[in-house]
C-alpha positions in Angstrom: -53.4 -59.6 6.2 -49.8 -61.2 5.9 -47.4 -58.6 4.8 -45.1 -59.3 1.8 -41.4 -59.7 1.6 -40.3 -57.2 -1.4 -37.7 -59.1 -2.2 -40.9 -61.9 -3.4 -42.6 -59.3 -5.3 -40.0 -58.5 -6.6 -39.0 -61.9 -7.7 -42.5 -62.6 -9.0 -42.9 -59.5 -10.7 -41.2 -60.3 -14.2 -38.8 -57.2 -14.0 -35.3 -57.7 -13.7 -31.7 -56.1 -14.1 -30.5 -55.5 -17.2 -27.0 -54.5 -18.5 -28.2 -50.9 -17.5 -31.3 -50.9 -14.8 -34.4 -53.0 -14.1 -36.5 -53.3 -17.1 -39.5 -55.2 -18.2 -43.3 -55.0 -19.4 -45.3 -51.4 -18.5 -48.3 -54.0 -17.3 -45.0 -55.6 -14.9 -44.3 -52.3 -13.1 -47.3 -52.5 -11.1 -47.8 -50.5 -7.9 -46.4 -52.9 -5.5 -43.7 -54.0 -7.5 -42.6 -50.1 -8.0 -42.7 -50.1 -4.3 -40.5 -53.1 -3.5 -37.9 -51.7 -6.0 -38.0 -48.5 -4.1 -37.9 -49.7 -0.7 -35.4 -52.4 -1.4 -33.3 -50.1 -3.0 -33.6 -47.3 -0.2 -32.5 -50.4 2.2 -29.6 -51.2 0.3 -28.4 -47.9 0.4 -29.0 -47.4 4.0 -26.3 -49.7 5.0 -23.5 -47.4 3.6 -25.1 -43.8 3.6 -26.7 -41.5 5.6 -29.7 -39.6 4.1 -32.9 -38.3 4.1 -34.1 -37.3 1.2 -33.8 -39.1 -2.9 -34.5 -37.4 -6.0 -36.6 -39.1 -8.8 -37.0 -37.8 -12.3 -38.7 -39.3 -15.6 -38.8 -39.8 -19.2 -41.1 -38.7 -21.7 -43.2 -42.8 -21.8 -46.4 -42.2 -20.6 -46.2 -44.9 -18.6 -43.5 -43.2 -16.7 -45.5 -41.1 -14.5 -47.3 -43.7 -12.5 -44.5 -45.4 -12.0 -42.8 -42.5 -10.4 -46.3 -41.9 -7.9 -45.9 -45.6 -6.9 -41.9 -45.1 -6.3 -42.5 -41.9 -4.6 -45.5 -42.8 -2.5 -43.1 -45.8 -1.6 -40.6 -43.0 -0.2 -42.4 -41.6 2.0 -44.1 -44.4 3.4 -40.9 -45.0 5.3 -39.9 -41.4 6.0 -37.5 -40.6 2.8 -38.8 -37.3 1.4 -38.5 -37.1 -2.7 -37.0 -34.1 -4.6 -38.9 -34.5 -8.0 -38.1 -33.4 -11.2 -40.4 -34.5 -13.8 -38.9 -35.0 -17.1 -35.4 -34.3 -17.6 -32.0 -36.4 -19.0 -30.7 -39.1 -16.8 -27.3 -37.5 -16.6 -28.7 -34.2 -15.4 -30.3 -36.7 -12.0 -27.1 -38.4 -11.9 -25.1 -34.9 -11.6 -27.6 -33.8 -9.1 -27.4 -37.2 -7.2 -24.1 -36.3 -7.0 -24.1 -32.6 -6.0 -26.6 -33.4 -3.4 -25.0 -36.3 -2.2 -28.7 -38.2 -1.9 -29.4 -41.2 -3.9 -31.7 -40.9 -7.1 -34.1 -43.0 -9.1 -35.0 -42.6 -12.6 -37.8 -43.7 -14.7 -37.1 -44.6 -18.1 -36.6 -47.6 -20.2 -34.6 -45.3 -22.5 -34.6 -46.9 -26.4 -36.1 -50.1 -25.7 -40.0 -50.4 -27.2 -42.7 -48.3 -26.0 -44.4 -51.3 -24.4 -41.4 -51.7 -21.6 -40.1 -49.1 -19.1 -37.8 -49.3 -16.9 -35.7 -48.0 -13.2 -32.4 -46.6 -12.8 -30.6 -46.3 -9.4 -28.3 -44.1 -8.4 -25.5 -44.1 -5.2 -24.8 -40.7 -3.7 -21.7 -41.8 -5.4 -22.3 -43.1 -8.9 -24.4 -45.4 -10.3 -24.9 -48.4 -8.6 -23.1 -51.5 -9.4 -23.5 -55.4 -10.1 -22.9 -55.8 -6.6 -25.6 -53.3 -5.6 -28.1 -55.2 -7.5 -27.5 -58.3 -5.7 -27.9 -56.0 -2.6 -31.3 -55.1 -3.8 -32.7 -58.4 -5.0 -31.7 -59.8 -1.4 -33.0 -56.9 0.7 -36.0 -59.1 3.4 -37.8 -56.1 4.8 -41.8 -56.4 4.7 -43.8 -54.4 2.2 -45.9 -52.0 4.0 -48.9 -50.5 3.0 -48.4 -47.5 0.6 -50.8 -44.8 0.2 -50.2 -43.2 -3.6 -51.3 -39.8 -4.0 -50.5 -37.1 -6.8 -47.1 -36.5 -7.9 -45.6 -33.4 -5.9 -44.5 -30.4 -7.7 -41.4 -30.4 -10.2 -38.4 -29.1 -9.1 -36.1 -27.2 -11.8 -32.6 -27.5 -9.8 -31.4 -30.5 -11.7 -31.8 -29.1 -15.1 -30.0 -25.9 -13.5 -27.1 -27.8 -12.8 -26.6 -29.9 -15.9 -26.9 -26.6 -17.9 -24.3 -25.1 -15.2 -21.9 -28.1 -15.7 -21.4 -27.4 -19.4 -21.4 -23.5 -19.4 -19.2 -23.2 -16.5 -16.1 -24.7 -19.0 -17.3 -24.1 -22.4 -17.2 -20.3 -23.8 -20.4 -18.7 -24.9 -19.2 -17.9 -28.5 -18.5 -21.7 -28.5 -20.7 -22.6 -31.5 -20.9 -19.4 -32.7 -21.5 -18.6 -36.4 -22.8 -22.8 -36.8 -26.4 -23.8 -37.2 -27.6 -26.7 -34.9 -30.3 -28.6 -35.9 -32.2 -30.1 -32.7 -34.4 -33.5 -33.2 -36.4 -33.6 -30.8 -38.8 -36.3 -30.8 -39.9 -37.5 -27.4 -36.6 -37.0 -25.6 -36.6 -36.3 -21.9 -33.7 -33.3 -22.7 -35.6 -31.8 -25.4 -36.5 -28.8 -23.1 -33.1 -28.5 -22.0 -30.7 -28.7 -25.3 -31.8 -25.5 -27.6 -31.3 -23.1 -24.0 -27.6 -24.8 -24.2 -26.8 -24.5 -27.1 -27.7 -21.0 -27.9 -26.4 -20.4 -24.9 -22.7 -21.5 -26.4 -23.7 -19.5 -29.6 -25.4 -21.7 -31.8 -28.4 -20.8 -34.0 -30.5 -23.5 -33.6 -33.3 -25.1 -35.5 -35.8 -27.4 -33.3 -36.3 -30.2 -35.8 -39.1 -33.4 -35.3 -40.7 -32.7 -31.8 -43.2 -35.8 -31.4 -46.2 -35.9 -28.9 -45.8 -39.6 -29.1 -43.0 -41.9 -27.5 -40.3 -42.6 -30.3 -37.8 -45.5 -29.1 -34.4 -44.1 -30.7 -31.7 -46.6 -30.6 -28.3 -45.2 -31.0 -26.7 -48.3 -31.9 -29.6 -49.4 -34.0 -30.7 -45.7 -36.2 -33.1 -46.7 -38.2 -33.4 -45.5 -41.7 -36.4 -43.1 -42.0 -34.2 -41.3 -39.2 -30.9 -41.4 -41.5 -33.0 -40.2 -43.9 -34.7 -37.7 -42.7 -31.2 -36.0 -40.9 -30.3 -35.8 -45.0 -33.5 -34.2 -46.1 -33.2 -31.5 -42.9 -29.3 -31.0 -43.2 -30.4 -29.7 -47.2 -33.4 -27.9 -46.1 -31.8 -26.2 -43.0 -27.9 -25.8 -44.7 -27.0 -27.5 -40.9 -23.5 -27.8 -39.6 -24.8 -30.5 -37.4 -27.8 -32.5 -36.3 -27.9 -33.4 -32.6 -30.4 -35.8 -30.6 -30.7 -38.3 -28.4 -32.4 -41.5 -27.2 -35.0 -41.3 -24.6 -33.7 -40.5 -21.6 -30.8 -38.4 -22.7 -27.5 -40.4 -22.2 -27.0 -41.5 -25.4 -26.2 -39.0 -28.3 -26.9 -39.1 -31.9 -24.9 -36.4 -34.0 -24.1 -35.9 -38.0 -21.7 -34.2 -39.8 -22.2 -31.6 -42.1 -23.6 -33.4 -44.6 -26.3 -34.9 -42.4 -24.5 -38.6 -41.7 -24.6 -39.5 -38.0 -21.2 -40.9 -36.7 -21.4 -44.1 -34.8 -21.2 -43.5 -31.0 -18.0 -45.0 -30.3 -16.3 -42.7 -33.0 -17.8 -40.1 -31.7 -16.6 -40.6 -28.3 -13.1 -41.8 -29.3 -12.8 -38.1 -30.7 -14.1 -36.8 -27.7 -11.6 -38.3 -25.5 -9.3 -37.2 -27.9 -10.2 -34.2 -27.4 -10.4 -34.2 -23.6 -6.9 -35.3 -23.6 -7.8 -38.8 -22.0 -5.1 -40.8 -20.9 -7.2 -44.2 -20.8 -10.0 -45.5 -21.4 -12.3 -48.4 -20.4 -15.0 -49.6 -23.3 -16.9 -52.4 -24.0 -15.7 -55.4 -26.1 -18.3 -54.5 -28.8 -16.8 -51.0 -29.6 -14.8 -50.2 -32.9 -10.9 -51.1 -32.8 -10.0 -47.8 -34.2 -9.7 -46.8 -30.5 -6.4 -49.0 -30.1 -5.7 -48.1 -33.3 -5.8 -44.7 -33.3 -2.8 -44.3 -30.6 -4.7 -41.6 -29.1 -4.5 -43.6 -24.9 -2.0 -45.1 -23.0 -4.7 -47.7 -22.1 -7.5 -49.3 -23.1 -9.6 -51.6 -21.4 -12.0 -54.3 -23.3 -15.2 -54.9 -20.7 -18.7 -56.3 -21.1 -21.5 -53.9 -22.2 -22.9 -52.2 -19.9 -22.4 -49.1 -17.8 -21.5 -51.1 -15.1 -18.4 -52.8 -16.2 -17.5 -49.6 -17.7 -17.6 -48.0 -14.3 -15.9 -50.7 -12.9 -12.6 -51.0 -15.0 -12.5 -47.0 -13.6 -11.3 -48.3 -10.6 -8.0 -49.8 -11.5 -7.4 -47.0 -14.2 -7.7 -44.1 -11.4 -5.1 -45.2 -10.0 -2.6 -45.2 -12.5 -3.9 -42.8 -14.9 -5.1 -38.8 -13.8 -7.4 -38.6 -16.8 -10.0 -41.6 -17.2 -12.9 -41.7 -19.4 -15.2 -44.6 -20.8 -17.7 -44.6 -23.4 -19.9 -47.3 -25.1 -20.6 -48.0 -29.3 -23.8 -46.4 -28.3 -22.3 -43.0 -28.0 -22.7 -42.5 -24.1 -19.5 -40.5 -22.7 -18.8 -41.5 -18.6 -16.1 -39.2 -17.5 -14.2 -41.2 -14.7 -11.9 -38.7 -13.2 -12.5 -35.1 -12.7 -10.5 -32.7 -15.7 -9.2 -30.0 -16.3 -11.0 -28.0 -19.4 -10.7 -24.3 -20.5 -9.2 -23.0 -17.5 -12.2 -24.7 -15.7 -12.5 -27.8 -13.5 -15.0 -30.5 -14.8 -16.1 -32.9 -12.2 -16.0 -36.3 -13.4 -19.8 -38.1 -14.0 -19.1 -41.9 -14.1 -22.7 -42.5 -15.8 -23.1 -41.9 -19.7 -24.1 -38.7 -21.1 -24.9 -37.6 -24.1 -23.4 -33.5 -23.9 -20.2 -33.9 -23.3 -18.8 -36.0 -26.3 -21.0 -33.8 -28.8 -19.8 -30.5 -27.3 -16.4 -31.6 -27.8 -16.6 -32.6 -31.1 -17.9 -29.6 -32.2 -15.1 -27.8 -30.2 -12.7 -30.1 -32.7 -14.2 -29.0 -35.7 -14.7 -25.0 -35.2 -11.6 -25.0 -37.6 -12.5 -27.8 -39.8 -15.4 -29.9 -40.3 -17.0 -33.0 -38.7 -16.1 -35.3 -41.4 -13.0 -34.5 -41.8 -11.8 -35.6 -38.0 -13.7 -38.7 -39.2 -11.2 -39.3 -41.7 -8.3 -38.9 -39.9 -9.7 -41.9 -38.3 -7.8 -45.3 -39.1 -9.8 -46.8 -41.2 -12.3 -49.3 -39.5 -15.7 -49.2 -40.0 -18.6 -50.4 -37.7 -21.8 -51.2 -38.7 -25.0 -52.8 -36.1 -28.4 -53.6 -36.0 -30.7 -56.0 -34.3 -33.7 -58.7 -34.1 -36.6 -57.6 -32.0 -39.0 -60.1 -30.4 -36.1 -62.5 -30.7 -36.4 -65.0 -27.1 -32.5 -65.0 -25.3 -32.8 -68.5 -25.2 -32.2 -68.8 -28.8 -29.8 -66.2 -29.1 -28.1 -68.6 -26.3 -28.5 -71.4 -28.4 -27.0 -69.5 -31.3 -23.7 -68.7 -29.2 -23.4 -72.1 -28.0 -23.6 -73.7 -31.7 -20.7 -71.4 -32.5 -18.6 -72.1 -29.8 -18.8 -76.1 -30.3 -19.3 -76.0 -34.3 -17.7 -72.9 -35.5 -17.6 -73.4 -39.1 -20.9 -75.0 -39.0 -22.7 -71.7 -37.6 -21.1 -69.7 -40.6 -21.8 -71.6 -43.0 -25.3 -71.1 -41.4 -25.0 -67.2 -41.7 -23.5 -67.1 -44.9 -20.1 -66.0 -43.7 -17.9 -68.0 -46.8 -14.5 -67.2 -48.3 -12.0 -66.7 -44.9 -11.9 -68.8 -41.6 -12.0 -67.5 -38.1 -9.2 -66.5 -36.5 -10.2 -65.5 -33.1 -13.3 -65.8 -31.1 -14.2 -63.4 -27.5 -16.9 -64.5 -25.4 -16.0 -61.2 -23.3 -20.6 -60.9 -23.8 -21.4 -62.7 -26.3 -19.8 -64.3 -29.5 -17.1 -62.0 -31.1 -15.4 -63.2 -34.1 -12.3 -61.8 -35.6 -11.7 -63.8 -39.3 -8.4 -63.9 -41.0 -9.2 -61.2 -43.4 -9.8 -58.5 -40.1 -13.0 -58.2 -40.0 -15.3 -58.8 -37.1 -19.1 -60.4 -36.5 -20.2 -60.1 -32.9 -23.8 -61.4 -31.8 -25.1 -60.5 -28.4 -28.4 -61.2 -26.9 -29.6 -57.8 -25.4 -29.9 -57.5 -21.3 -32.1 -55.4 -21.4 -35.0 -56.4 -24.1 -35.2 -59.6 -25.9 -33.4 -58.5 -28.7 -30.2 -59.9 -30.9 -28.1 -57.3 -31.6 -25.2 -58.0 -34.5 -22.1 -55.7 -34.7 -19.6 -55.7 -37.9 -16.3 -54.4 -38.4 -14.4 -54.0 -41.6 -12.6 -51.8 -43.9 -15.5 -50.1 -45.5 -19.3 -48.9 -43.9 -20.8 -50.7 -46.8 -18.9 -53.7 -46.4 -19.6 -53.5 -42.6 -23.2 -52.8 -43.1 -23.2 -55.7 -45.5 -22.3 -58.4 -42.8 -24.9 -57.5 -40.5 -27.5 -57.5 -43.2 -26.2 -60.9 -44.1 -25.7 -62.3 -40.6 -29.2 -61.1 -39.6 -31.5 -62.3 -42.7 -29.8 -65.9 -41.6 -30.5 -66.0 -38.6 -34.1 -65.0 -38.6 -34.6 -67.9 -41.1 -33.6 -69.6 -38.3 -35.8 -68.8 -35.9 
């Protein structure tokens, strides 16, 4: 039998690179195809690193353990032995990819729908880049034949060291005296963050454990969740709410009063916090961070970890203290700080631990909303359109490059013209009164996401609601 390229299964396979790892359909990642990812990847890596040995870890999808047999038996079948640690966040693999300077695979497909999963690579140096990708989808070697067995036995030295990472520099009467509520649900850290956090102090309270997958979308919170963070903040008498999405990158976390701050206002107080010098975010992310006065740089990229990780580059070697972070919340730490006496390596991958830990170091002598407010006053607001095909949300971007006014007119936007448009990823549009529209097809699901900006959260909230309900009429 005529062995297989794996760069042709995976062409053929209907999973591809996103804005943050290869995604697609659960009924895609079949055996083989988990195998050519694996193998290609293990061959890309082989031409600038020396190792033995790659650690793989999951999230909480059911579909994620098979995948992870079929990536594992992959391994092996060309003599790479696999440290294995089950289900734990993506940033703890990422700091033990680091620590053990092997290269690492996760399996998740983190907030997109439950019918989709998805693989992360890692670099004994980072995560990989657009470059790497390439590297991978061009890899020639043969697919050999791959024996699947049982998945080994879980390893707990990962979740040891992301623990380590944040109670090495953080005091343990840190969040003492404050009550933590924890929501759960399905996230691949649940098992990790009440140990932490009563560890630092806090009393916590485990809140909304699911046995089902839930797909949390920290750009996207839907409102059954806002609500329910209201009714468990009054039941509870919380001083915060913390979560994630699924694989634990991306945080969700409310003020006392049971409102979740938007991710890129939580992080802008983080690096605040962190004394950050600049920082590199995404085009999509709230102009409060210019704004505020709080950097000496900031650096407008596409979305995506990727280009996040890549402006770090250039800022390293100007700046001593580099950070980025996304409008979905996830913190990447690009330079190694100084914090409480304590060195804290940097983690150029997004976490979710960090920017909540130091928020809630910022308001021990205060509260949560009030740091908010000291905020200059712009307001973000996002949601999407699932099931929506990228090929319209294309067509959508084109019409309102070529026929501006005609596309606004379409989405009910009346009463101010544009001033400005960014096609940075997307279709960003700045109008003469301030505020923003930006529509963006997702990379990683076929999704159109719509971000607003203006003076006011209901205002803001308004123009997605608006911009949205017009364009699925469109559809």
């Amino acid at each position: 039998m005529t062995q297989v390229c794996v760069s042709q299964v995976i062409k053929e396979s209907g999973v591809a690179f996103g804005t943050s790892g290869a995604r697609g359909l659960v009924t895609d990642f079949k055996s083989e195809v988990c195998a050519a990812f694996t193998l290609a990847f293990i061959q890309a890596m082989q031409q600038s690193f020396s190792f033995k040995r790659l650690a793989i870890a999951i999230d909480n999808r059911p579909s994620s353990p098979d995948i992870a047999a079929a990536c594992i038996a992959a391994a092996k079948a060309v003599g790479i032995e696999v440290d294995y640690y089950g289900v734990i966040p993506t940033p703890a693999l990422a700091v033990t990819s680091l620590a053990e300077k092997i290269p690492a695979i996760m399996v998740t497909g983190s907030h997109i729908p439950f019918d989709r999963n998805g693989l992360k690579f890692y670099r004994p140096d980072g995560e990989i880049s657009k470059e790497d990708e390439l590297d991978i989808l061009a890899v020639g070697v043969k697919l050999p034949k791959v024996e699947e067995s049982d998945l080994p036995r879980v390893q707990t030295k990962a979740a040891d060291y992301y623990l380590a990472r944040y109670l090495n520099v953080f005091g343990a009467d840190l969040l003492k005296g404050k009550r933590i509520g924890i929501y759960e649900h399905s996230s691949a850290g649940r098992d990790l963050y009440a140990n932490l956090f009563e560890q630092l102090g806090a009393t916590v309270v485990s809140l909304g454990r699911s046995d089902c997958f839930v797909p949390i979308d920290t750009e996207a919170v839907g409102l059954a969740d806002i609500e329910m963070a209201k009714n468990w903040q009054n039941e509870y008498q919380l001083d915060a709410i913390f979560s994630t999405d699924g694989d634990g990158d991306r945080p969700l976390l409310s003020d006392e009063t049971g409102t979740y701050l938007r991710g890129d206002i939580l992080c802008l107080l983080a690096a605040k916090h962190l004394n950050i010098e600049a920082v590199a975010v995404p085009v999509s992310c709230n102009t409060a961070i210019e704004a505020s006065g709080a950097f000496q740089r900031v650096e407008r990229t596409k979305i995506g970890s990727p280009y996040v990780i890549a402006a770090f580059d250039e800022l390293n070697h100007a700046y001593q203290r580099v950070a980025g972070f996304e409008a979905n919340g996830g913190f990447l730490l690009g330079s190694d700080v100084s914090l409480n006496g304590a060195q804290l390596s940097a983690l150029p991958t997004r976490d979710a631990v960090l920017p909540v830990l130091a928020v809630l170091v910022m308001a021990s002598k205060s509260t949560i909303s009030s740091l908010v407010d000291r905020l200059p006053s712009s307001y973000t607001a996002s949601d999407r359109i699932q099931n929506f095909p990228r090929n319209k949300s294309l067509e959508i971007i084109e019409q309102g490059l070529k026929k501006n006014q005609q596309l606004l007119s379409q989405l009910g936007i009346t009463g101010f013209k544009l001033a400005t448009t960014d096609t940075t990823d997307g279709l960003r549009m700045t109008f003469t009164n301030g505020e923003i529209v930006h529509l963006r097809p997702s990379g990683n699901a076929p999704e159109l996401r719509c971000y607003a900006e203006s003076d006011s959260v209901e205002r803001a909230e308004l123009l997605v609601k608006l911009v949205l309900s017009a364009i699925d009429k469109l559809k």
